[in-house]
N, C-alpha and C positions, 0 to 999 in steps of 0.2 A: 414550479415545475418539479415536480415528484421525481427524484434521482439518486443514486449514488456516483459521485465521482471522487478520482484521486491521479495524485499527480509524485514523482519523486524526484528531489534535488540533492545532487551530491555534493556535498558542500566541503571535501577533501579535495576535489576537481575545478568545483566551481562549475557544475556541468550539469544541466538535466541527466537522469540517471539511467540511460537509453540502452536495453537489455534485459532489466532486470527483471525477474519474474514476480510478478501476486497472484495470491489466491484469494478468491472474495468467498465466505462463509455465511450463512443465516444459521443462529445458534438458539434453538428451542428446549426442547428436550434432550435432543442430540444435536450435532455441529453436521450441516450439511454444505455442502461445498458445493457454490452456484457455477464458479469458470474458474479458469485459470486465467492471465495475460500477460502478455510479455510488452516492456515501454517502450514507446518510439523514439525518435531522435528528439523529441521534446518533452521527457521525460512522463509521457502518458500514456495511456491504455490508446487504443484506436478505436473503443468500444466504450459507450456509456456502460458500469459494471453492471447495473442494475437500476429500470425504470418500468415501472413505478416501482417506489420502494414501499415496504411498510415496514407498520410499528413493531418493533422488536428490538435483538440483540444479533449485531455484526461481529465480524472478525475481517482484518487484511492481516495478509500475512506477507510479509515482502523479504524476498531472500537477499539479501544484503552478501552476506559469505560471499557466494558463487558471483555474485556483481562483482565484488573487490575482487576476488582472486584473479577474475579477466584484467584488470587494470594494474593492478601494482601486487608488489609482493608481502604477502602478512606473515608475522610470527602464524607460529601451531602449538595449540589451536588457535581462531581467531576470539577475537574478542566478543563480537556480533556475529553470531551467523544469520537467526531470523527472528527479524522485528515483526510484532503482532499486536497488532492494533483493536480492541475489544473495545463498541462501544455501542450506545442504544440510538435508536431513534423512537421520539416519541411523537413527532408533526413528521407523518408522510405527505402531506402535500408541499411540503419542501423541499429545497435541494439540501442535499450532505455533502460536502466537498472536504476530503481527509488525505491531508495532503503527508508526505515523511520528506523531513530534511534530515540525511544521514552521511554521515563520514563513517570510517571504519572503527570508532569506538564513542562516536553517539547519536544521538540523534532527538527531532521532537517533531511533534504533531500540532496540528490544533483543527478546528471546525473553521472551513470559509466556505467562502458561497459562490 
């Protein structure tokens, strides 16, 4: 199944990361920006971000700042404001699932399915 999906855990809360906003981009020549969406109470889009996908160069961009500033209080500036996620696909007829585990000063990625 040809898709893009992503999911975000807060791992400061221990909490799916329910609010937080992404931007999903296709980066060619220029960076075009397919949607916005904001996470449900289970830390995911309500939307597959993109299906079918193709072969190319992505971007998520997830606003991390504005998620933490609703929850708790950060020094100034924060440490994280927005994680971005750049990475390729080269099999569109698979699924891409890009997930962010982040707390307020880190965070990591990886490819599941």
């Amino acid at each position: 199944m040809s898709k893009l999906t992503t999911h975000a855990l807060d791992t400061y809360s221990g909490k799916p990361a329910k609010g937080m906003k992404v931007d999903v981009y296709f980066i060619s020549e220029k960076r075009e920006k397919i949607k916005s969406v904001i996470l449900n109470n289970d830390g995911r889009p309500d939307e597959v971000l993109i299906e079918p996908i193709k072969i190319g160069n992505y971007e998520l961009v997830f606003y991390v700042g504005e998620y933490f500033k609703k929850i708790t209080e950060l020094e100034k500036p924060n440490f994280l404001n927005e994680v971005s996620i750049k990475f390729g696909v080269s099999h569109p007829k698979e699924k891409y699932h890009v997930p962010l585990l982040v707390s307020p000063w880190s965070y990591s990625t990886y490819r599941g399915s």
